[in-house]
N, CA, C and O atoms as a GROMACS GRO file, in nm:
protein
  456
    1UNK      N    1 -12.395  -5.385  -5.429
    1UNK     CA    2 -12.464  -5.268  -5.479
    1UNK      C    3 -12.369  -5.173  -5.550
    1UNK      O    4 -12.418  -5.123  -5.651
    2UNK      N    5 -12.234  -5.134  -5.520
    2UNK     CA    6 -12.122  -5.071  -5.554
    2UNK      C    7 -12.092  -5.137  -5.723
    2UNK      O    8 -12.098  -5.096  -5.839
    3UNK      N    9 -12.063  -5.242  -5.664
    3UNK     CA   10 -12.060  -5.298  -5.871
    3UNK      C   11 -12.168  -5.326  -5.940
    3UNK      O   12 -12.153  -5.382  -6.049
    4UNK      N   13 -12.317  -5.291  -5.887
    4UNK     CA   14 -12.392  -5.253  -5.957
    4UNK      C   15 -12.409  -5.131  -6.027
    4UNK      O   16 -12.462  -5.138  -6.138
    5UNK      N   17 -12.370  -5.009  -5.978
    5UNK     CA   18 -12.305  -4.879  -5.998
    5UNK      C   19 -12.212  -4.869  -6.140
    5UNK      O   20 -12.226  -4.789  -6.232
    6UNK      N   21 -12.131  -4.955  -6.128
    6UNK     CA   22 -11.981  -4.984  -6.254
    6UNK      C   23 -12.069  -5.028  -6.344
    6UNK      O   24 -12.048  -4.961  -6.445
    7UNK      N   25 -12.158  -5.105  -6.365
    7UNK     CA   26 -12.255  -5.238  -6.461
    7UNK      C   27 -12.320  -5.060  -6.523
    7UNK      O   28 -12.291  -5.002  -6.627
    8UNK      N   29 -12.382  -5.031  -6.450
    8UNK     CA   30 -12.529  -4.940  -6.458
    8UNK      C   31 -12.419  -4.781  -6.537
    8UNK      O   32 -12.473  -4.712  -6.624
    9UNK      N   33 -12.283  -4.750  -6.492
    9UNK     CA   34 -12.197  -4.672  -6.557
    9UNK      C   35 -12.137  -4.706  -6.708
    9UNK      O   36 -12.123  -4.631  -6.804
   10UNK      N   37 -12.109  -4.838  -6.695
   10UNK     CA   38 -12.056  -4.884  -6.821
   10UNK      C   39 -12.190  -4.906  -6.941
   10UNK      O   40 -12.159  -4.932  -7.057
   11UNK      N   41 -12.297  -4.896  -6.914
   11UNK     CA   42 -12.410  -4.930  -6.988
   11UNK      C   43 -12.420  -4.761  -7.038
   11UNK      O   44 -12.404  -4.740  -7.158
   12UNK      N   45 -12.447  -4.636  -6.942
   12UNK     CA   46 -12.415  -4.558  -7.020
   12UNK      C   47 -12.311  -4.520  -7.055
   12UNK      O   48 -12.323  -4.398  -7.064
   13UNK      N   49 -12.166  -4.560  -7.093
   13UNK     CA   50 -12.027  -4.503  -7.137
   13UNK      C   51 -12.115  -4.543  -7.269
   13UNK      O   52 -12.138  -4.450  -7.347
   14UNK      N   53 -12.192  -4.736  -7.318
   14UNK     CA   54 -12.162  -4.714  -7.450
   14UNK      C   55 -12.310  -4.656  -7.572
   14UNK      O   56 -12.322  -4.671  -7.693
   15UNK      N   57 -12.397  -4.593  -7.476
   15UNK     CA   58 -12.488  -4.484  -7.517
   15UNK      C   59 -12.351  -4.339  -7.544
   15UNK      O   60 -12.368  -4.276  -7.648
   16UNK      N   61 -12.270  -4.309  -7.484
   16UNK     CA   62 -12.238  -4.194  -7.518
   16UNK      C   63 -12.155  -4.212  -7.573
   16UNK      O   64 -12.144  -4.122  -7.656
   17UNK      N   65 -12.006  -4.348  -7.585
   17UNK     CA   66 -11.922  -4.328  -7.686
   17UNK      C   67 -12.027  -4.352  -7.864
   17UNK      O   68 -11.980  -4.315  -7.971
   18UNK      N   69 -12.146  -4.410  -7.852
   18UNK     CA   70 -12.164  -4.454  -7.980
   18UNK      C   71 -12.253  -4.305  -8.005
   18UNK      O   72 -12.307  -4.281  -8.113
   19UNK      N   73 -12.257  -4.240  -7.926
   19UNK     CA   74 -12.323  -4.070  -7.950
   19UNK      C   75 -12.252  -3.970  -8.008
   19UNK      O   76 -12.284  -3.879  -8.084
   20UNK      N   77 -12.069  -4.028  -7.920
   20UNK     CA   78 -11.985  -3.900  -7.982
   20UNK      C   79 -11.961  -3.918  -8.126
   20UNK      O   80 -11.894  -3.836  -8.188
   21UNK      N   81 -12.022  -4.040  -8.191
   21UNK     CA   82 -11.989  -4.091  -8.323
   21UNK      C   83 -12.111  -4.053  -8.445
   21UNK      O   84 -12.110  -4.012  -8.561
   22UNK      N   85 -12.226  -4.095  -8.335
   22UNK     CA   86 -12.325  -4.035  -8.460
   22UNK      C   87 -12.460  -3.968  -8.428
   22UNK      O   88 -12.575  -3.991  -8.465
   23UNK      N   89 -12.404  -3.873  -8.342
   23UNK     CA   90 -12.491  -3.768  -8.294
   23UNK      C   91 -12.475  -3.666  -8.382
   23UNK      O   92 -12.372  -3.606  -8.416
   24UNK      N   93 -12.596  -3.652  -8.417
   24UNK     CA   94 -12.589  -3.528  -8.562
   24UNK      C   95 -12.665  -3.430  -8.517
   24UNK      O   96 -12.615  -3.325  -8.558
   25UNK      N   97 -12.799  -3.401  -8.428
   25UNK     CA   98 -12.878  -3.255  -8.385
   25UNK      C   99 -12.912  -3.251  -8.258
   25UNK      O  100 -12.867  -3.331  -8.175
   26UNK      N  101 -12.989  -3.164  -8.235
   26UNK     CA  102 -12.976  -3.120  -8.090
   26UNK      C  103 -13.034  -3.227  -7.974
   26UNK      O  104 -12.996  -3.220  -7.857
   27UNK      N  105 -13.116  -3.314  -8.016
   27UNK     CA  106 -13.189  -3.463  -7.941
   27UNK      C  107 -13.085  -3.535  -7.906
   27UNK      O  108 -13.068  -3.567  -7.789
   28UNK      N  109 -12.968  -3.584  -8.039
   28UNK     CA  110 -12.898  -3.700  -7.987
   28UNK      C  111 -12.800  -3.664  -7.917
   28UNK      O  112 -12.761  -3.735  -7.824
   29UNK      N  113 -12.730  -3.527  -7.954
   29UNK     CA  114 -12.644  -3.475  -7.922
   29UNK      C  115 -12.634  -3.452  -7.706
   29UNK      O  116 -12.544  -3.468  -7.624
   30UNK      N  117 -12.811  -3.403  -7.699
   30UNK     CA  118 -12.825  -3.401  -7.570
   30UNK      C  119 -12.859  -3.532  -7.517
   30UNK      O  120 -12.825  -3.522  -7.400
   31UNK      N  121 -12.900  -3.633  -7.530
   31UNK     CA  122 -12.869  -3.767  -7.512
   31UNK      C  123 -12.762  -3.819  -7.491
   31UNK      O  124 -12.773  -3.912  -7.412
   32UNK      N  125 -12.652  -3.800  -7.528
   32UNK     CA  126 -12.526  -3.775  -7.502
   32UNK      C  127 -12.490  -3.731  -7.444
   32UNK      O  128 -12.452  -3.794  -7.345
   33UNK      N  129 -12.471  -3.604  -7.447
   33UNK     CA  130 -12.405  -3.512  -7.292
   33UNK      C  131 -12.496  -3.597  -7.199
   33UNK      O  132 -12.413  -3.650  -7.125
   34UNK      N  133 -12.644  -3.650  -7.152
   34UNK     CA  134 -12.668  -3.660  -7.031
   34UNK      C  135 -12.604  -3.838  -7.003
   34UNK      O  136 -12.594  -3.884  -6.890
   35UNK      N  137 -12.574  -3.904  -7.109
   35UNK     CA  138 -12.547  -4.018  -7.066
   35UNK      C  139 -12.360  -4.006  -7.041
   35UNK      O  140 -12.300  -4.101  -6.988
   36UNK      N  141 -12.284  -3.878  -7.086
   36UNK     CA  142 -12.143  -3.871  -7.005
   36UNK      C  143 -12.180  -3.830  -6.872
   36UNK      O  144 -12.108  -3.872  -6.781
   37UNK      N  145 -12.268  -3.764  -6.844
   37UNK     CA  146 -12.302  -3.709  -6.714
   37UNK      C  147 -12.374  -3.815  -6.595
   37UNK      O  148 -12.340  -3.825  -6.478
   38UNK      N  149 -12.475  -3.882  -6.662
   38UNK     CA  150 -12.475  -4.026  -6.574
   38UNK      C  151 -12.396  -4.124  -6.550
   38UNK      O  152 -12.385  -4.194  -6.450
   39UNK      N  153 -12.322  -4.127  -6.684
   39UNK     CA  154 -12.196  -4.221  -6.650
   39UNK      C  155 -12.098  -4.194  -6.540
   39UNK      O  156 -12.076  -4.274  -6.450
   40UNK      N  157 -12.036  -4.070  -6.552
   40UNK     CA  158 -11.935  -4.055  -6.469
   40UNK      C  159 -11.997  -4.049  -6.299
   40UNK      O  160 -11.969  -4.108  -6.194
   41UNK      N  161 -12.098  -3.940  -6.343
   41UNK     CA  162 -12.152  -3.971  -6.178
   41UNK      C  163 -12.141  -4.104  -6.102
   41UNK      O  164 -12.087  -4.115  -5.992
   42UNK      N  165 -12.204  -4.213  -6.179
   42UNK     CA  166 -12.252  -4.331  -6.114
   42UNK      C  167 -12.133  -4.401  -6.084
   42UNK      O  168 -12.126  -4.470  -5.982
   43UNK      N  169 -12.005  -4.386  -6.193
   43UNK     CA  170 -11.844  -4.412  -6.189
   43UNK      C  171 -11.836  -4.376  -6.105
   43UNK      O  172 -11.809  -4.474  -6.036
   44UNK      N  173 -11.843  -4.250  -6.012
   44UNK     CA  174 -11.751  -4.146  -5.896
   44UNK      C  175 -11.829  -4.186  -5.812
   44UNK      O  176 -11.773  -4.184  -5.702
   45UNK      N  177 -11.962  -4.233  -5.804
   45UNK     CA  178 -12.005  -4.273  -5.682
   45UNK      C  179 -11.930  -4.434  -5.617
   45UNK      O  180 -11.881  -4.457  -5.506
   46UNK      N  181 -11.946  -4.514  -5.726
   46UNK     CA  182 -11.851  -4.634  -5.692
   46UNK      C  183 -11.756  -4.627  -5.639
   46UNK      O  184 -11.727  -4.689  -5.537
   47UNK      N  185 -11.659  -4.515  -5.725
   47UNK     CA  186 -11.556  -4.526  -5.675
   47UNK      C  187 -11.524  -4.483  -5.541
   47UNK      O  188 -11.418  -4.520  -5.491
   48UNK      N  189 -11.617  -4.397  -5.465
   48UNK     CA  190 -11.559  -4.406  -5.373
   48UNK      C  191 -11.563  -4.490  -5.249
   48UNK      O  192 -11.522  -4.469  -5.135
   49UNK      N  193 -11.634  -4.611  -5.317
   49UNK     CA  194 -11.641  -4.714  -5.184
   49UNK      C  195 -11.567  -4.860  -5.226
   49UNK      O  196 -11.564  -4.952  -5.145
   50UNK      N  197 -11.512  -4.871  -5.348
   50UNK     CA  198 -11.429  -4.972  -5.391
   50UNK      C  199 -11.323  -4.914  -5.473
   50UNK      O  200 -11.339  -4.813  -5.540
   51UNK      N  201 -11.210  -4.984  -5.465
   51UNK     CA  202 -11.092  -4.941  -5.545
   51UNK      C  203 -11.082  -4.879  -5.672
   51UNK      O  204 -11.081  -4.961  -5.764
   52UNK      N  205 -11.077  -4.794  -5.696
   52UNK     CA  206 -11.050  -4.661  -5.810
   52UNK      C  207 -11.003  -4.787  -5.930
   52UNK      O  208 -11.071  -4.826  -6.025
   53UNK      N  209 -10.886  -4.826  -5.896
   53UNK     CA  210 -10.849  -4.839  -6.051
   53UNK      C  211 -10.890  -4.969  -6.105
   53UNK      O  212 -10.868  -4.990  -6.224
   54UNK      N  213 -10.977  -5.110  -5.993
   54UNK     CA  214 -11.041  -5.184  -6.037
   54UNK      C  215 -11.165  -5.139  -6.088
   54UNK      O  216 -11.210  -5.201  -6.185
   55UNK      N  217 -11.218  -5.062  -6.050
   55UNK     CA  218 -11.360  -4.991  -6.094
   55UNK      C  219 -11.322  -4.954  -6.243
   55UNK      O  220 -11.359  -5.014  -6.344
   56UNK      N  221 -11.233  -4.833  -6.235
   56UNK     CA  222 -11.194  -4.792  -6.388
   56UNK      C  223 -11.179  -4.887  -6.519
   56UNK      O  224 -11.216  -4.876  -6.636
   57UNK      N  225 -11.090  -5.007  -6.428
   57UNK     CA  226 -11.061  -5.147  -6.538
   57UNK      C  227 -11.204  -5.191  -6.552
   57UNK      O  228 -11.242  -5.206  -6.668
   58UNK      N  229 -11.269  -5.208  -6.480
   58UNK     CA  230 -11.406  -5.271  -6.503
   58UNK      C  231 -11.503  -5.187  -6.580
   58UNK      O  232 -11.578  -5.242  -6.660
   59UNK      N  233 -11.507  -5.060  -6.562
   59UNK     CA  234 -11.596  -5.007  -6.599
   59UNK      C  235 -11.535  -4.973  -6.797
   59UNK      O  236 -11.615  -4.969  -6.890
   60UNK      N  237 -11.388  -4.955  -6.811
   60UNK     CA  238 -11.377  -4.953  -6.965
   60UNK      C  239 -11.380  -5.072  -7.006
   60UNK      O  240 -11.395  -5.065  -7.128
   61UNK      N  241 -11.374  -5.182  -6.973
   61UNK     CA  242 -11.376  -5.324  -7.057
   61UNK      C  243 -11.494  -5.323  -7.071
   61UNK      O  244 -11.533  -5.323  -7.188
   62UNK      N  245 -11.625  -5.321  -6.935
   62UNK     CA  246 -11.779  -5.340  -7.027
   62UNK      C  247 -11.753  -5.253  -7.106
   62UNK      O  248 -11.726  -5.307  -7.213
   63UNK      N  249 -11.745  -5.126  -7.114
   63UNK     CA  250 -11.809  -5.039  -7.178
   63UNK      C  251 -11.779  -5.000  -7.365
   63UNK      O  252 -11.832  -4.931  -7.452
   64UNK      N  253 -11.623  -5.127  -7.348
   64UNK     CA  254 -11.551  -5.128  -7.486
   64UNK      C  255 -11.647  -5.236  -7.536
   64UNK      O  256 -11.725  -5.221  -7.630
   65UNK      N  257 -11.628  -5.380  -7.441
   65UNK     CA  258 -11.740  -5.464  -7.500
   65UNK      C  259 -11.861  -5.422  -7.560
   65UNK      O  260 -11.887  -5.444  -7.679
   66UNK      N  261 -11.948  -5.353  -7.469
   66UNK     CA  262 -12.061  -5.312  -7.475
   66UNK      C  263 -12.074  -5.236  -7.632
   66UNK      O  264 -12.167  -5.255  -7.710
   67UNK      N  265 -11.962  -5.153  -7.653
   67UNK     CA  266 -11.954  -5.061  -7.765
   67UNK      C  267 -11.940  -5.188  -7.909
   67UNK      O  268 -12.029  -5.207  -7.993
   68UNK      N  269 -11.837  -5.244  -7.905
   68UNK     CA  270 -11.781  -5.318  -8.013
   68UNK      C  271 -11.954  -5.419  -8.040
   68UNK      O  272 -12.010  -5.408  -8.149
   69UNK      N  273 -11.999  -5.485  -7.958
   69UNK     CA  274 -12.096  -5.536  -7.980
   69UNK      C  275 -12.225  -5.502  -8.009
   69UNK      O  276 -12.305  -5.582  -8.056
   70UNK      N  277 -12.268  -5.299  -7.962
   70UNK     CA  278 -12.349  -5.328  -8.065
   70UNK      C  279 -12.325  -5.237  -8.167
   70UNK      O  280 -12.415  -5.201  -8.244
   71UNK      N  281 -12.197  -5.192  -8.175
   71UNK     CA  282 -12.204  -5.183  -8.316
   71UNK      C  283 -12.204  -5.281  -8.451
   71UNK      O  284 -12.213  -5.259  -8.571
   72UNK      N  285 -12.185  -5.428  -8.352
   72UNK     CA  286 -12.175  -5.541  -8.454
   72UNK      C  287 -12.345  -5.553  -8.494
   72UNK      O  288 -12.391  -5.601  -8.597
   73UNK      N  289 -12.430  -5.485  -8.362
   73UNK     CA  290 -12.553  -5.564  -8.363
   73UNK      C  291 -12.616  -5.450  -8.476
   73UNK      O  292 -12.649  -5.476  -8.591
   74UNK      N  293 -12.623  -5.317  -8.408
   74UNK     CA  294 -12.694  -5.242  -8.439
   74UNK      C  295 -12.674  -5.132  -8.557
   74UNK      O  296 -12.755  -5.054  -8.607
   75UNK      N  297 -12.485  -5.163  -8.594
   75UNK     CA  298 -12.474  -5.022  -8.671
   75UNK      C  299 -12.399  -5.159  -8.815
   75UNK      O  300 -12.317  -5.110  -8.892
   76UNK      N  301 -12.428  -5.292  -8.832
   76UNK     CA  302 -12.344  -5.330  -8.926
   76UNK      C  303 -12.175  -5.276  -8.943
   76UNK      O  304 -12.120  -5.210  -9.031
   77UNK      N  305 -12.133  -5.326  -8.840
   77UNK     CA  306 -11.995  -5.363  -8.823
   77UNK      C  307 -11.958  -5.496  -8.867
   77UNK      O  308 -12.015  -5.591  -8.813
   78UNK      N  309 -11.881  -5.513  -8.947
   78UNK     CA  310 -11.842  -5.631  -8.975
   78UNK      C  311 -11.814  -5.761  -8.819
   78UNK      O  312 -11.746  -5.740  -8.719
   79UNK      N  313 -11.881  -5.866  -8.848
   79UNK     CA  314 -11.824  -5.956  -8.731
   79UNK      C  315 -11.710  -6.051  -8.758
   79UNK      O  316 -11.696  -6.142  -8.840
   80UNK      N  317 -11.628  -5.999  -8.656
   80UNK     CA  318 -11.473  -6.142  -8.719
   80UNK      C  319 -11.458  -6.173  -8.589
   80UNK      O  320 -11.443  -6.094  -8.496
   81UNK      N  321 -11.463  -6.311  -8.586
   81UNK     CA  322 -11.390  -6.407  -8.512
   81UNK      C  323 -11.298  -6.382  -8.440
   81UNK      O  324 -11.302  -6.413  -8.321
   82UNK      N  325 -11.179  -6.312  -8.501
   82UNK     CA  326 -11.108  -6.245  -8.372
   82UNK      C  327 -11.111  -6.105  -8.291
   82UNK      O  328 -11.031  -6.055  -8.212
   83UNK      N  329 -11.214  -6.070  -8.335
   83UNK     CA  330 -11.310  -5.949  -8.236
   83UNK      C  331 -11.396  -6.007  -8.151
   83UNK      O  332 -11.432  -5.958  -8.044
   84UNK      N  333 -11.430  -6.111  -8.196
   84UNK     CA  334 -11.527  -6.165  -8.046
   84UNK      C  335 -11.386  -6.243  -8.004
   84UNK      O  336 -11.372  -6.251  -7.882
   85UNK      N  337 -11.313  -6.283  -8.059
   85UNK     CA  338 -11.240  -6.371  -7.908
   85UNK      C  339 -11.164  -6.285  -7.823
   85UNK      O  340 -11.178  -6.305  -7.702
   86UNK      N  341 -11.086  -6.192  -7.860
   86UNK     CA  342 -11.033  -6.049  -7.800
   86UNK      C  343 -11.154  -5.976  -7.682
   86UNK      O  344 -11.140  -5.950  -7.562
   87UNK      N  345 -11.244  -5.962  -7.754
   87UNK     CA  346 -11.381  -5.903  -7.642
   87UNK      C  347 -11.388  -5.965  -7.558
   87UNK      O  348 -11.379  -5.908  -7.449
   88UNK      N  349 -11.407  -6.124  -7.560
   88UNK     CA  350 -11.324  -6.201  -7.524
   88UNK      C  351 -11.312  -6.270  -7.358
   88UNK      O  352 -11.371  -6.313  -7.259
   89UNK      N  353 -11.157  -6.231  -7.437
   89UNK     CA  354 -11.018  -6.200  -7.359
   89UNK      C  355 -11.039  -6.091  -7.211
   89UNK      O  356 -10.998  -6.109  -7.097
   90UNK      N  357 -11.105  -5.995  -7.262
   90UNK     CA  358 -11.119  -5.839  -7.257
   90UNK      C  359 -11.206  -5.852  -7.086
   90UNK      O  360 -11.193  -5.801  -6.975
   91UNK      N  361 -11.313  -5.972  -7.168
   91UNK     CA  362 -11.436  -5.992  -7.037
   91UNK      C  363 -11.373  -6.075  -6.955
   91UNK      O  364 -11.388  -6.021  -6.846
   92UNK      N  365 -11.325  -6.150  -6.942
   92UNK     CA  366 -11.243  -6.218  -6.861
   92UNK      C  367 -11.114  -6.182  -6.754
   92UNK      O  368 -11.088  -6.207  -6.636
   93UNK      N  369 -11.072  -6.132  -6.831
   93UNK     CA  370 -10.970  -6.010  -6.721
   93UNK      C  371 -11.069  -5.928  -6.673
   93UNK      O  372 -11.004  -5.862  -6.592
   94UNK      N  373 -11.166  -5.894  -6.668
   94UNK     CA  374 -11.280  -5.806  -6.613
   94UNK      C  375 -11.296  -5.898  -6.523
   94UNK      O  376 -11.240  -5.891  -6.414
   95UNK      N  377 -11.367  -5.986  -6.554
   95UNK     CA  378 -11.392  -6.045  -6.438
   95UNK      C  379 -11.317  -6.114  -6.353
   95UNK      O  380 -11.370  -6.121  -6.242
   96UNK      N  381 -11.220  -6.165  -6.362
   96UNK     CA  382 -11.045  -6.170  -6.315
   96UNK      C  383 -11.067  -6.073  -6.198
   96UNK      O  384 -11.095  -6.101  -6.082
   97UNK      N  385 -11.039  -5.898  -6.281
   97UNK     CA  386 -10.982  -5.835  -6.159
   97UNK      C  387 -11.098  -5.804  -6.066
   97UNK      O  388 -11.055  -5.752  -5.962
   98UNK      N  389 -11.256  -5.820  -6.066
   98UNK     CA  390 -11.345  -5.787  -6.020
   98UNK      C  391 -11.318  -5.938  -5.919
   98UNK      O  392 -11.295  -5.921  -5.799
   99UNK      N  393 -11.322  -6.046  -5.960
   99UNK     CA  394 -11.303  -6.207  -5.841
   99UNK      C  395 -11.183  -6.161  -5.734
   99UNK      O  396 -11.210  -6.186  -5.616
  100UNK      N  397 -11.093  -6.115  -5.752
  100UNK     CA  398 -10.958  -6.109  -5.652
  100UNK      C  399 -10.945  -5.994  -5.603
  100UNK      O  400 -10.839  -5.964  -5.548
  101UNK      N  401 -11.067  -5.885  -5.615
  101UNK     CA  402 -11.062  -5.740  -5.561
  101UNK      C  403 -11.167  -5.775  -5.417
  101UNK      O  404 -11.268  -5.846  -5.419
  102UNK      N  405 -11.120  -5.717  -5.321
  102UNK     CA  406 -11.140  -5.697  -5.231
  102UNK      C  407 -11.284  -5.622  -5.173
  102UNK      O  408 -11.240  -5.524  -5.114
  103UNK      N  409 -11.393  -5.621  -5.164
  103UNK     CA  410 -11.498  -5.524  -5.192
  103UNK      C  411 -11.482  -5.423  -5.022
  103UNK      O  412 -11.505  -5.304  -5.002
  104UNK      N  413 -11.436  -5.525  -4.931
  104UNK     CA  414 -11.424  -5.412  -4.840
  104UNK      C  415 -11.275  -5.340  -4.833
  104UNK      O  416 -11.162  -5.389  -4.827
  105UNK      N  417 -11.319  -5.216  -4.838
  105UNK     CA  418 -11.274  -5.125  -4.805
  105UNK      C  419 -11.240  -5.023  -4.708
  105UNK      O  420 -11.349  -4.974  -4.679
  106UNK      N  421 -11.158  -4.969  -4.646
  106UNK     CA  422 -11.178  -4.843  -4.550
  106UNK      C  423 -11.230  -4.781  -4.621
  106UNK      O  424 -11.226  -4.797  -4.743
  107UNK      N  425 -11.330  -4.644  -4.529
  107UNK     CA  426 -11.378  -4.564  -4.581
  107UNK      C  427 -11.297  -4.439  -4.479
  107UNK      O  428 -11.275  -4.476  -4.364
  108UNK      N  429 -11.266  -4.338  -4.505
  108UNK     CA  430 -11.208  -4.182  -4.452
  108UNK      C  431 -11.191  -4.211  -4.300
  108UNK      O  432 -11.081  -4.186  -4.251
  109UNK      N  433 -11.306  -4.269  -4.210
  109UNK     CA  434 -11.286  -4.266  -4.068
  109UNK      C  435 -11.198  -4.436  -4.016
  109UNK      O  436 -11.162  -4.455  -3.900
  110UNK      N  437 -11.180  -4.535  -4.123
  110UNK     CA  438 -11.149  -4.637  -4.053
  110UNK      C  439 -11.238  -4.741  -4.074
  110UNK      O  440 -11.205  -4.860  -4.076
  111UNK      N  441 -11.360  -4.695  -4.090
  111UNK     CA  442 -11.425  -4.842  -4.047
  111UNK      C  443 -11.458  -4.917  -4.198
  111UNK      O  444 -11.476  -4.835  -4.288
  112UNK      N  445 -11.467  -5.024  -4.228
  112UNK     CA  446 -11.451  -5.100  -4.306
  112UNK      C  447 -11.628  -5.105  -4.349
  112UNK      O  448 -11.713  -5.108  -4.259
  113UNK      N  449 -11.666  -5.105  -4.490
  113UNK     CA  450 -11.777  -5.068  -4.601
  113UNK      C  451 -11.807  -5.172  -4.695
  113UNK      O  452 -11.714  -5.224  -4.755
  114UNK      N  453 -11.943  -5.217  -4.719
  114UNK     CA  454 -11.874  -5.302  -4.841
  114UNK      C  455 -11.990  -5.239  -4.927
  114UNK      O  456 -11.999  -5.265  -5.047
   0.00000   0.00000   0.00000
């Protein structure tokens, strides 16, 4: 449920990085602010029951993927061959450090969470 959180964060990082780009009036603009504001929340909630800086790695690789792709889909970005193999690359170490991370955790009193 915790790295459902990171999935459901990184989906809005790339509503709001592709907002800080072409948000022009007061609709998209606030579409934006609320998808940095869901993002991070749902980030800070994860994080505090699985490791901070696997979460962080996980949550900017979707969210670069997520970005680079649809701007290929949706904004005519050129597609090259070595942008998808890099993206890649990118998803794979994602999922790398998400396979060999540990999901339980201590939580503040000791007892182990997953």
């Amino acid at each position: 449920m915790n790295w459902l959180k990171v999935f459901i964060a990184a989906f809005f990082e790339v509503f709001w990085v592709i907002g800080l780009k072409y948000a022009n009036d007061f609709w998209t603009w606030t579409g934006t602010v609320i998808s940095i504001i869901v993002s991070f929340y749902v980030l800070i909630m994860a994080g505090k029951k699985l490791p901070v800086g696997t979460v962080y790695a996980v949550f900017v690789g979707l969210g670069t993927a997520g970005t680079v792709l649809s701007e290929i889909i949706f904004f005519d970005e050129p597609l090259k061959l070595s942008k998808i193999i890099l993206v890649l690359i990118l998803l794979a170490g994602v999922i790398g450090l998400k396979l060999v991370t540990n999901e339980e955790e201590a939580d503040s009193k000791g007892e182990a969470v997953s």
